[in-house]
N, C-alpha and C positions, 0 to 999 in steps of 0.2 A: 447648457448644463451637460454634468459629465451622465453616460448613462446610469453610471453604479449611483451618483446623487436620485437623478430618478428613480430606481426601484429603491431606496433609501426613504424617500420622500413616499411611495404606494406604498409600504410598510408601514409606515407611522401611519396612514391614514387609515388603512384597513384594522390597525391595531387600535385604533381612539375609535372605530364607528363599531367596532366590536366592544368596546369599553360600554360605549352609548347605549347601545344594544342590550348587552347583560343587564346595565343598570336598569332600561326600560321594560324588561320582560321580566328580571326578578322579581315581586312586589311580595315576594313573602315575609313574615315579620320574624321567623325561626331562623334566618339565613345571617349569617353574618356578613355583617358589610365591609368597605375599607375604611378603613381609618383617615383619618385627616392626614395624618404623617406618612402611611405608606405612600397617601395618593401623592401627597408632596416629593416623595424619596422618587416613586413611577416617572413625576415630571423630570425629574433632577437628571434621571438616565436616559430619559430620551430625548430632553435639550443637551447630555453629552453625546449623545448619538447625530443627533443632526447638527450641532457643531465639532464632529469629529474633524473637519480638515485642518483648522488649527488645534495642535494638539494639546499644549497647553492649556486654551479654556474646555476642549471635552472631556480630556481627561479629569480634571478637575471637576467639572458638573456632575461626570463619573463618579469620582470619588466622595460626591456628597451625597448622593442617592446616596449610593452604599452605607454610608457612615447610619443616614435616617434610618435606611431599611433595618439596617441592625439594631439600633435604637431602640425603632419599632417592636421588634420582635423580642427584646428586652423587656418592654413593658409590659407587652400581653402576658408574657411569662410571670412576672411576676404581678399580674391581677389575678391570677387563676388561685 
């Protein structure tokens, strides 16, 4: 493995056990949580992230988060 793959790879891990984390020590019921869609859109950028060497499929994985995230942030907007 190339090294920039390895610290590639310690990012995502330290960013999902920080995820783990939040989720496990938030327990308040006023807190607003993620959505099912942003979490999907989170996935979507970080399997383009760790499939960035072909660029074809990350950028694309890329470009679907995004699309979700936007989405996302569509809909909250208009429930409020």
């Amino acid at each position: 493995m190339i090294s920039s793959q390895i610290w590639i790879i310690i990012a995502i891990l330290v960013l999902a056990i920080l995820a783990v984390l939040s989720f496990l020590v938030s327990k308040r019921s006023n807190e607003k949580r993620l959505m099912p869609l942003a979490g999907l859109a989170f996935a979507f950028i970080l399997a383009g992230v760790l499939f960035g060497n072909d660029r074809i499929l990350g950028y694309s994985l890329l470009g679907v988060g995004v699309i979700l995230a936007i989405v996302d942030m569509f809909n909250k907007l208009r429930n409020k």
